[in-house]
C-alpha positions in Angstrom: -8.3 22.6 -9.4 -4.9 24.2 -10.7 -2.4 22.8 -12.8 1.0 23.2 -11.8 3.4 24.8 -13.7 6.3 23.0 -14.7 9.7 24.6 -15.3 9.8 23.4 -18.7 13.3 22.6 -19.8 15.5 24.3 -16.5 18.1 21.7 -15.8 18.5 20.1 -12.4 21.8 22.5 -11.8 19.3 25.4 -11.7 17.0 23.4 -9.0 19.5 21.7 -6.4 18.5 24.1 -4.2 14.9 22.9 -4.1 13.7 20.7 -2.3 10.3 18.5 -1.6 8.4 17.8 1.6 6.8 13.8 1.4 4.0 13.0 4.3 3.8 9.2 4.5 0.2 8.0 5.9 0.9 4.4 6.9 -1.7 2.4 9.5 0.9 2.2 11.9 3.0 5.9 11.8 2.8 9.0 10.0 6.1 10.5 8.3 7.0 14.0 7.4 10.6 14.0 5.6 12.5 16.4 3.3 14.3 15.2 -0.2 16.7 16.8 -1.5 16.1 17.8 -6.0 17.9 14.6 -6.6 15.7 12.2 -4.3 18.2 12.0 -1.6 16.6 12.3 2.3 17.7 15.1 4.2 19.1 13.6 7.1 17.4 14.4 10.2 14.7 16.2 8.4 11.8 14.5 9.4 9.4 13.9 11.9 7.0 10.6 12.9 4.4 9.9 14.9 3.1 6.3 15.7 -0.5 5.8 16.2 -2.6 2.6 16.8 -6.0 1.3 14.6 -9.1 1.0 16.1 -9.9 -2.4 15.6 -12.6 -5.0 16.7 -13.8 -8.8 17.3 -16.1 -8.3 14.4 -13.0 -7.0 11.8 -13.2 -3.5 12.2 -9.9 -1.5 11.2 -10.6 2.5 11.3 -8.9 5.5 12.6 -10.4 8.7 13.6 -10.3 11.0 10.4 -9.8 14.3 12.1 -7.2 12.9 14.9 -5.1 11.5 12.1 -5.5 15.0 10.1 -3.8 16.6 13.4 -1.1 13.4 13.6 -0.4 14.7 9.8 -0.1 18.5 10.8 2.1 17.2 14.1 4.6 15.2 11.9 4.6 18.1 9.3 5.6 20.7 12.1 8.5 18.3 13.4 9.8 18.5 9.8 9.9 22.0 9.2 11.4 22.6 12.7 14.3 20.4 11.8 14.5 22.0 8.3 15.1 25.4 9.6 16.0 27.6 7.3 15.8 25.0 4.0 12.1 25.0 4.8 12.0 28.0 2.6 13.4 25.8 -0.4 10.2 23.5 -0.2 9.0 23.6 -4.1 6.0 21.0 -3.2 4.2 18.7 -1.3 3.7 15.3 -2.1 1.9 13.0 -0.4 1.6 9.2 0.3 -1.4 7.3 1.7 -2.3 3.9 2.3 -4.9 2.5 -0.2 -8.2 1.5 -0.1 -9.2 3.7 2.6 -12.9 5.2 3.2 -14.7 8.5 4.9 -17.9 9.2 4.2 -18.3 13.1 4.6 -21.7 15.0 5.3 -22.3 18.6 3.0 -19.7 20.8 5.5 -17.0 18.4 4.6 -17.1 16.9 7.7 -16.9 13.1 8.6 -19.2 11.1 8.8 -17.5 7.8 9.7 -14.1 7.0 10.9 -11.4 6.4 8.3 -12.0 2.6 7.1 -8.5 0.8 6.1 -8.1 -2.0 4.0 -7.7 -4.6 6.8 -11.8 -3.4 7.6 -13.5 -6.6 7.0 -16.7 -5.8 8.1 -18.4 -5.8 4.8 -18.0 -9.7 4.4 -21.7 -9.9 4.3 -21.5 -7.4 1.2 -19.2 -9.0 -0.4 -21.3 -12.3 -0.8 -24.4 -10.3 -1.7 -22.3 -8.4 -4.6 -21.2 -11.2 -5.5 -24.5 -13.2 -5.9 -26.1 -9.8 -8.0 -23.2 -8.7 -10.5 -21.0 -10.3 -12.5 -17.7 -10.3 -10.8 -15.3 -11.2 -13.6 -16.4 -8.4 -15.5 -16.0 -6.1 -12.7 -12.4 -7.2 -12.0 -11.5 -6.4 -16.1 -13.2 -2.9 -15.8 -11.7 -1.8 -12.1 -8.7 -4.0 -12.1 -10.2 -5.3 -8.1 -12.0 -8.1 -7.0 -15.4 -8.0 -4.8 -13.8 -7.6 -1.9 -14.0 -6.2 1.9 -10.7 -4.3 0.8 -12.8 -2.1 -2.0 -15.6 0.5 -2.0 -18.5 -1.6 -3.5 -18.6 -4.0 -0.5 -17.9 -0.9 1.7 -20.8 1.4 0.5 -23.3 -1.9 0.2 -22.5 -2.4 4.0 -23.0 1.2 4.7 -26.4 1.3 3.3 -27.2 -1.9 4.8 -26.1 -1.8 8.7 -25.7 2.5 8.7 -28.6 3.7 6.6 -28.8 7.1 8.1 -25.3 8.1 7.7 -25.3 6.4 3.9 -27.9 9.0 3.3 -26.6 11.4 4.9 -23.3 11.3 2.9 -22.4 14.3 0.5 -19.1 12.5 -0.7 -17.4 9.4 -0.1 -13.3 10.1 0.0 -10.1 8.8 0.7 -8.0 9.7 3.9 -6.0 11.8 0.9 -8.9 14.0 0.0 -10.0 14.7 3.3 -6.4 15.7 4.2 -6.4 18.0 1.8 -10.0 19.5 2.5 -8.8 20.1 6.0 -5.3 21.8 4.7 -6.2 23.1 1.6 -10.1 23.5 1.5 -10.0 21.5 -1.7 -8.7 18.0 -3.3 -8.1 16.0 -6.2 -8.6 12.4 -6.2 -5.3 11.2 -8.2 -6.1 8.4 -10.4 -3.7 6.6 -8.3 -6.0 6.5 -5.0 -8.8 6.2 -7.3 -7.5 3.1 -8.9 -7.3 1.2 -5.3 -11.0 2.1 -4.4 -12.5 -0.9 -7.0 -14.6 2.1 -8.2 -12.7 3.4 -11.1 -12.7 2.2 -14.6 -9.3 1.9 -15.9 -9.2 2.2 -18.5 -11.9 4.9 -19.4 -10.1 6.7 -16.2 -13.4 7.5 -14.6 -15.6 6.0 -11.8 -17.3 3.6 -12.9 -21.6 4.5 -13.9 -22.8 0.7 -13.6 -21.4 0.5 -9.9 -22.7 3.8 -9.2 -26.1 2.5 -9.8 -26.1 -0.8 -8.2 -24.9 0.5 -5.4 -27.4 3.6 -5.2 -24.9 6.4 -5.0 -24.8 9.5 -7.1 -22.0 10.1 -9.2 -21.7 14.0 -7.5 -20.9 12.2 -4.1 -17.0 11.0 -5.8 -14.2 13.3 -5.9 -12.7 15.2 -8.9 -10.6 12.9 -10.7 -7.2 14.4 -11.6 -3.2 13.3 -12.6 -0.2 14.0 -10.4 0.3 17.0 -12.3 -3.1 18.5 -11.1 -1.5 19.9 -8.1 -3.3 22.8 -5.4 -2.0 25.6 -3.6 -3.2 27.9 -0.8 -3.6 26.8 2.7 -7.0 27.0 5.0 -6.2 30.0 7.5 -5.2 27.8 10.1 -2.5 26.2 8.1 -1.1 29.3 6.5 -0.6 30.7 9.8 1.0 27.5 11.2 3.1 26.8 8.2 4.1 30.1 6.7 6.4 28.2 4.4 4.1 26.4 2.4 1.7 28.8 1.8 2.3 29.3 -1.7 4.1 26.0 -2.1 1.9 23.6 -4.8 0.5 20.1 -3.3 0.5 17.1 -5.3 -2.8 14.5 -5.2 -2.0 11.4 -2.7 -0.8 9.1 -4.3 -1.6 5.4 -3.6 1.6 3.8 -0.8 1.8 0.7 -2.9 2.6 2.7 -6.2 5.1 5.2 -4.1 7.1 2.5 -3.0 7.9 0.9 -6.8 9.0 4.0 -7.8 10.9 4.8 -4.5 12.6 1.4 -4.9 13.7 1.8 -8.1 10.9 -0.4 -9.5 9.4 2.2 -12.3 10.3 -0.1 -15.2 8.7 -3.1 -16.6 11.7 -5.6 -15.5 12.3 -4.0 -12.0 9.4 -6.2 -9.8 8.9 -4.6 -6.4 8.1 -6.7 -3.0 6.9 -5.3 0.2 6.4 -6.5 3.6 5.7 -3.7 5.6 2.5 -3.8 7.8 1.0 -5.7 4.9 2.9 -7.6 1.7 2.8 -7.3 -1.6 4.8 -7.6 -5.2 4.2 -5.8 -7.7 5.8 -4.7 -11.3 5.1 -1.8 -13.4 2.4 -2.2 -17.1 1.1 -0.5 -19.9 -2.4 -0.2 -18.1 -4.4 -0.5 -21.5 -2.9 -3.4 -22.6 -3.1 -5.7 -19.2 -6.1 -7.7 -17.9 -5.5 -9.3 -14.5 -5.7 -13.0 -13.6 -8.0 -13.5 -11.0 -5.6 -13.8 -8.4 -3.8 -10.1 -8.8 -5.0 -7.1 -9.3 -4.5 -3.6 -11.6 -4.3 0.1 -9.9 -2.5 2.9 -11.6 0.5 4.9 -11.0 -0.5 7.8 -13.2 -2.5 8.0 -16.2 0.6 6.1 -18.0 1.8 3.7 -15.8 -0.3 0.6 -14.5 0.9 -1.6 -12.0 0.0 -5.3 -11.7 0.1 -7.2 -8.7 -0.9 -9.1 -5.7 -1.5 -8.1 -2.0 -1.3 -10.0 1.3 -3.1 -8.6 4.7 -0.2 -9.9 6.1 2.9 -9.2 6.9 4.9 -7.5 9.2 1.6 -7.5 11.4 1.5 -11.1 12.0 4.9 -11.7 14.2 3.9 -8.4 16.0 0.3 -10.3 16.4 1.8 -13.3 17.3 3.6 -11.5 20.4 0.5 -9.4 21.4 -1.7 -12.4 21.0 0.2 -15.4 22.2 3.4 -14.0 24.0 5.5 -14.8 21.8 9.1 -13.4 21.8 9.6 -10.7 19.6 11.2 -11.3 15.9 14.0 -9.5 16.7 14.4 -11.0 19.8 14.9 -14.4 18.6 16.3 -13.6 14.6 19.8 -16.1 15.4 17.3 -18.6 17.1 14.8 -18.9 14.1 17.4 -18.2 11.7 18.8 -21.6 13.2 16.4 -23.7 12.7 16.3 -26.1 9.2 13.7 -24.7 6.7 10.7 -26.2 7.2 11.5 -28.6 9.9 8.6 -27.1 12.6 6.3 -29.9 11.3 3.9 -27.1 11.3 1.5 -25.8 8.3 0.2 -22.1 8.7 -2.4 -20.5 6.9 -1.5 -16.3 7.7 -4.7 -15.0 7.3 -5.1 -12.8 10.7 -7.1 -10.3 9.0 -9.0 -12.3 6.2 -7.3 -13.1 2.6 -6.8 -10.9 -0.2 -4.5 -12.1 -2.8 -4.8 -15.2 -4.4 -8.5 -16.7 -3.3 -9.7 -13.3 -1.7 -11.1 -15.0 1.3 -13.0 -12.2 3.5 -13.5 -14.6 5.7 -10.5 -16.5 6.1 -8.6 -16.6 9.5 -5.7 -17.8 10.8 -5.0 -21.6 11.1 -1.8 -23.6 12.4 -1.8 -27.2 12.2 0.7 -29.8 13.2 1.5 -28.2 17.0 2.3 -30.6 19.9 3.9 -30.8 22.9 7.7 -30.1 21.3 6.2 -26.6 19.3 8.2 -23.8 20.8 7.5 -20.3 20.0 10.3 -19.9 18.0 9.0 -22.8 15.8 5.9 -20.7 15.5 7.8 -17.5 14.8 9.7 -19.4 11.5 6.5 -21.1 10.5 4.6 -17.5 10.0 8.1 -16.4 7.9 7.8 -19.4 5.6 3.9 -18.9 5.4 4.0 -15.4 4.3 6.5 -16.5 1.8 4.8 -18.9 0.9 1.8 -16.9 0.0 4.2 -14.2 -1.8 5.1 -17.2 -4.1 1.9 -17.9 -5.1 1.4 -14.1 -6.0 5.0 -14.4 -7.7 4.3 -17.3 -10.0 0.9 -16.0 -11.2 2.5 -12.4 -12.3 5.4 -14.6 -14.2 2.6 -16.3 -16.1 0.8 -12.7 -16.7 3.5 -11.0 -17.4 4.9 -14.0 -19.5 8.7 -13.1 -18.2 11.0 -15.2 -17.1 12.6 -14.7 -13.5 16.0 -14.6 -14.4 15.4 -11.4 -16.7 13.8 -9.4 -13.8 15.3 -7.7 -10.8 13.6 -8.0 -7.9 13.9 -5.6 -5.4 12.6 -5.7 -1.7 12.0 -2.7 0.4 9.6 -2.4 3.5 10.6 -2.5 7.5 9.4 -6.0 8.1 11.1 -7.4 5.3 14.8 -5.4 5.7 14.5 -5.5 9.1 14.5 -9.2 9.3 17.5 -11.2 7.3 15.6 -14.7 7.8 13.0 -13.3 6.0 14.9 -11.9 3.3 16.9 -15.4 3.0 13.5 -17.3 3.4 11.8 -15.1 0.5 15.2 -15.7 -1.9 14.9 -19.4 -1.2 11.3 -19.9 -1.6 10.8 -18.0 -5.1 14.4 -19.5 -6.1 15.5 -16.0 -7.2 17.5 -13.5 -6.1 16.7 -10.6 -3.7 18.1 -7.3 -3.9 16.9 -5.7 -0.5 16.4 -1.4 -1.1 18.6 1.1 0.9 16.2 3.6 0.5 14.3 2.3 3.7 11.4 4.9 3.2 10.6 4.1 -0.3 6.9 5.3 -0.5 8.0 8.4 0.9 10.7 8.4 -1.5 8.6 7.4 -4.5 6.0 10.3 -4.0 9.3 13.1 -4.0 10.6 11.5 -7.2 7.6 11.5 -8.6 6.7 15.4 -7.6 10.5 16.3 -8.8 9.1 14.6 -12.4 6.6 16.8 -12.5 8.4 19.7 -11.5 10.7 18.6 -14.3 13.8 18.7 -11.9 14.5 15.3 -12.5 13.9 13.8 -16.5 12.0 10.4 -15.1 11.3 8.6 -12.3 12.0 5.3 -14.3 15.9 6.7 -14.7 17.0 7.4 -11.1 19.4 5.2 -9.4 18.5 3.4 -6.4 21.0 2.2 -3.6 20.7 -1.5 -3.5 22.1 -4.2 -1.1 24.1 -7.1 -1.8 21.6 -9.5 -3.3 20.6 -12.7 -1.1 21.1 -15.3 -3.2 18.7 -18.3 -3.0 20.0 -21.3 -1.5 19.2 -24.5 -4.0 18.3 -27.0 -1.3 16.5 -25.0 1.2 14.1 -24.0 -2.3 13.5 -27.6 -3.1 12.4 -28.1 1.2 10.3 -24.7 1.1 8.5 -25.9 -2.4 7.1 -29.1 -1.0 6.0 -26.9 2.1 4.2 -24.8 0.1 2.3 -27.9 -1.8 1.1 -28.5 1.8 -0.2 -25.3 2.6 -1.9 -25.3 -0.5 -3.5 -28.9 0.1 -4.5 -27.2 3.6 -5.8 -24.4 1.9 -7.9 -26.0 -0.8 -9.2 -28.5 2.3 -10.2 -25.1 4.2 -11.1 -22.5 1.6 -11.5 -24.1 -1.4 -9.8 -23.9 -4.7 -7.9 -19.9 -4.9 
């Protein structure tokens, strides 16, 4: 492991030149882009490749680990053939992967499994066994997660249990991150970031976490080196060096988590800046003095960097459940009926939907939960269908919403909340929905990449081209201003999703 060196005091005047190369790992694309030293896109900079999830009847949600190495490399070569000749001003790459994710690899460093994402549900089993042997409130203040099908624990117990041979087999357990790197660099550093979205890591000791380790029977050699964002590596595996002669020399910064890249891309890297996300998934989340925060049992805490925690809540669904709804049941596509749902009166469907295509993480944690839609007859169109799921997911976001108010003990007119995320810019019901149902006002992002955003600014902090993260402007929208009314309509629909609920699930 190497620490980069940091060009101490040179102003950003001496730097413009320079600029960073982000690679976003989402679970539906991969993204290769150049910023420019002041966090500005270079446009047409950039290459993407889509790729589709293995997934399964019985919850699975993997990816093959070395086919999405080579989607990385393939999205990384687009880049620097659109760069050109400002390839050669690359000063670092920074990385941003989704969180939660899972490879078991055997002593060659190569995998075992097939990347497991954090809509894997497989473990659900595990989950209820963990849950019957350790003492799960505990486990949530030292990790800042839950027992869930999201998280290592459940992962590693399900392992052992349904794939002994590879469980013994396996030299180290990794995320997608540090197997990236292993392939590119021939080494890795788990950042604290990834770490802190495993349910592994003790916070606040900022190590993995010994009493898990034994319960669950694996050795503490089998995790990754811990390290910060400023513990960067350089020098490509020969394949690499020969295939990317321009970043050869160029330092690599530890993956950092997608949820924590897309605050800081946002603009949300201060304490009354709240970030909400509905990309593939959903989630809101503000920035904490990790040391000082216990989660409620609805939310959880992961880490930024060693100095910034982030508290916050996280659906499986969100921009996933319209596109399910039209694989599943034919229905139209969002964007194919926006003016038709954006029509309709709030809440006038008749129906009550609980989202949970993929199980429930944030606020009951519900492995098991699936999707439920009550109140259809023989008037239901699909486009009823299509606003119900809008008003469900916000809903469920104003659960997570009120219970990070009461944590963070802040008042919502003193915060600035700030939306970012494809399925939630690309839709403007579901930005006026959101506004209405949390009665506050939404300020959607103009950075439209914002965890590929967030892991440049935060790689330009450490380069000390920029002063801090927390200080760069962001390009906002006009806020979308909630709509008195349609608020008091959407808060006795959510008091009947949560009677549903309850009747379902239980008590969250």
């Amino acid at each position: 492991m190497s620490q980069t060196d940091a060009p101490g005091a040179a102003s950003y005047s001496e730097h413009k030149s320079s600029c960073i190369l982000a690679l976003d790992i989402g679970t539906s694309s991969v993204r290769a882009m150049l910023f420019d030293a002041a966090g500005n896109t270079q446009p047409h900079m950039q290459g993407q490749i889509p790729y589709k999830l293995t997934t399964s009847g019985e919850g699975e949600s993997s990816v093959d680990a070395d086919m999405l190495v080579e989607l990385a490399a393939r999205a990384i070569d687009q880049a620097l053939a659109a760069a050109g000749p400002l390839a050669a001003h690359i000063a670092a790459v920074a990385t941003s992967t989704f969180w939660h994710s899972l490879v078991a690899v055997d002593a060659d460093g190569k995998a075992l499994t097939p990347v497991l994402t954090w809509e894997d549900t497989r473990a659900r089993q595990a989950v209820a066994d963990l849950s019957q042997e350790l003492d799960q409130q505990a486990i949530h203040e030292r990790t800042g997660a839950r027992l869930h099908t999201s998280y290592w624990p459940a992962r590693l117990r399900w392992l052992a249990t349904t794939q002994p041979d590879i469980f013994k087999r396996a030299s180290q357990w990794l995320s997608f991150g540090e197997y990236l790197h292993r392939r590119v660099l021939g080494k890795s550093v788990c950042s604290l970031s990834v770490a802190s979205g495993t349910g592994m890591l003790a916070t606040r000791a900022r190590a993995w976490d010994s009493d898990l380790q034994r319960v669950l029977d694996v050795r503490p050699q089998q995790f990754p080196p811990l390290g910060d964002l400023r513990d960067s590596l350089q020098g490509l595996t020969p394949p690499y060096a020969t295939r990317w002669p321009a970043l050869r020399e160029v330092p690599w910064f530890p993956s950092v988590g997608d949820g924590a890249a897309a605050n800081v891309g946002s603009g949300c890297a201060t304490e009354n800046h709240w970030a909400v996300t509905i990309g593939t998934s959903s989630a809101m989340r503000l920035v904490v003095s990790p040391n000082n925060v216990v989660p409620a049992g609805g939310l959880w805490l992961y880490l930024i960097d060693g100095r910034r925690g982030l508290l916050g809540g996280a659906l499986s669904e969100g921009g996933n459940l319209p596109a399910w709804l039209e694989a599943t049941l034919k229905l139209p596509t969002l964007a194919e009926v926006e003016p038709l749902v954006a029509a309709l009166p709030p809440d006038a469907h008749g129906l009550t939907m609980l989202p949970f295509i993929s199980g429930e993480r944030s606020p009951g944690w519900h492995s098991e939960a699936t999707l439920d839609i009550l109140g259809m007859n023989s008037h239901t169109t699909p486009v009823d269908i299509v606003r119900a799921s809008l008003e469900a997911l916000a809903y469920q976001l104003g659960i997570v919403f009120h219970e990070l108010l009461k944590a963070s003990g802040k008042d919502a007119s003193a915060l600035t909340l700030i939306g970012s995320g494809g399925a939630l810019l690309g839709s403007p019901t579901m930005q006026a929905i959101l506004a209405s149902t949390l009665n506050t006002p939404l300020h959607p992002s103009l950075e439209l990449e914002a965890s590929a955003r967030g892991v440049a600014l935060l790689a330009l902090d450490v380069l000390n081209i920029i002063p801090d993260v927390a200080g760069v402007e962001t390009r906002l929208a006009s806020p979308v201003l909630p709509d008195a009314a349609q608020h008091a309509v959407y808060a006795r629909g959510m008091e009947r999703q949560k009677r549903v609920y309850e009747l379902l699930l239980g008590q969250e």
